[in-house]
C-alpha positions as CSV (number, residue, x, y, z in Angstrom):
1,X,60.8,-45.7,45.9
2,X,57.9,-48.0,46.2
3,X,56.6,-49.0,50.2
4,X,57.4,-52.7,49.7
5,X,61.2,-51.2,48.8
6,X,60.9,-49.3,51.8
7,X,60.2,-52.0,54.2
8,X,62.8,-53.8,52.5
9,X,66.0,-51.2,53.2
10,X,64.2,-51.1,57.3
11,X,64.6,-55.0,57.4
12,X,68.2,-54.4,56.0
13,X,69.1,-51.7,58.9
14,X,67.1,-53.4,61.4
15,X,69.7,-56.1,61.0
16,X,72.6,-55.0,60.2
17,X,71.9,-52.9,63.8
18,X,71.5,-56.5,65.4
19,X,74.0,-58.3,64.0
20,X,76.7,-55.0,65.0
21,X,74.9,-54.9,68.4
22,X,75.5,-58.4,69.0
23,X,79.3,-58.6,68.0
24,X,79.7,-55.8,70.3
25,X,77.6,-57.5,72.9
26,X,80.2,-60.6,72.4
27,X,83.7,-58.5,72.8
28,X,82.3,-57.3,76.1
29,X,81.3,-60.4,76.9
30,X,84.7,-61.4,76.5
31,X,87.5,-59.1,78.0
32,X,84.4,-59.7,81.0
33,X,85.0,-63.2,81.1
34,X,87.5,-64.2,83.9
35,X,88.4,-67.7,82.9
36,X,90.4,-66.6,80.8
37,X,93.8,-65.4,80.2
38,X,95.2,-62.3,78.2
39,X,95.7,-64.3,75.4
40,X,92.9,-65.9,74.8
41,X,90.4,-62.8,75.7
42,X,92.8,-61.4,72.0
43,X,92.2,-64.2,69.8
44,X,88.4,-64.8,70.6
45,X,88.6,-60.2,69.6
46,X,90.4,-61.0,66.6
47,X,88.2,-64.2,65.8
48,X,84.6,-62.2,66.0
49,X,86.3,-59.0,63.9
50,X,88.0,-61.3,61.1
51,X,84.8,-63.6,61.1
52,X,81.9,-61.4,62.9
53,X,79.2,-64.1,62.6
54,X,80.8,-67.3,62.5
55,X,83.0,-65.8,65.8
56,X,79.6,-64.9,67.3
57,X,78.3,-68.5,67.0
58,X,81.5,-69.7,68.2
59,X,81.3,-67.7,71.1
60,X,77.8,-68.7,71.7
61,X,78.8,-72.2,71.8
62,X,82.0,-72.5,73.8
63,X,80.9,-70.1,76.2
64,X,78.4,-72.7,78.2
65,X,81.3,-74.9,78.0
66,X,83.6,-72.7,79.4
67,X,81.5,-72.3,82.3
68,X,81.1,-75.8,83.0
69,X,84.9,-76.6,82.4
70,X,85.1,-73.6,85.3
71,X,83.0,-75.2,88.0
72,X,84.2,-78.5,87.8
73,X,87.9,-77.7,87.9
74,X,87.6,-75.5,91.1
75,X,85.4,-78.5,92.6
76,X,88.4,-80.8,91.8
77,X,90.6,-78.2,93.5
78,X,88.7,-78.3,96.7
79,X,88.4,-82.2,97.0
């Protein structure tokens, strides 16, 4: 094998090694989420191992809003 081929197959591990480490990252994140239920914490695990990226990115993106959906309901509660 050439060097160029070389640096090619390390660009291909280097990530595939992120893109794993991050889909990891995101089931943690979720069954550490406590907003939400037993239900949901199962679909968003069976959305990023079905679809790993496009489950990642969805995560990525609803999770803000899940935190903001989270504050403002328990303010409603206490007024």
């Amino acid at each position: 094998m050439e060097a160029w081929q070389w640096i090619l197959v390390l660009l291909a591990g280097a990530s595939a090694i992120f893109v794993m480490g991050s889909i990891i990252w995101a089931v943690f994140d979720v069954f550490s989420e406590v907003r939400l239920d037993q239900t949901t914490r199962v679909l968003w695990v069976v959305l990023l191992f079905v679809l790993p990226l496009l489950g990642l990115l969805a995560w990525l993106y609803a999770k803000p809003r899940l935190a903001s959906f989270g504050n403002s309901a328990r303010l409603r509660k206490t007024l």
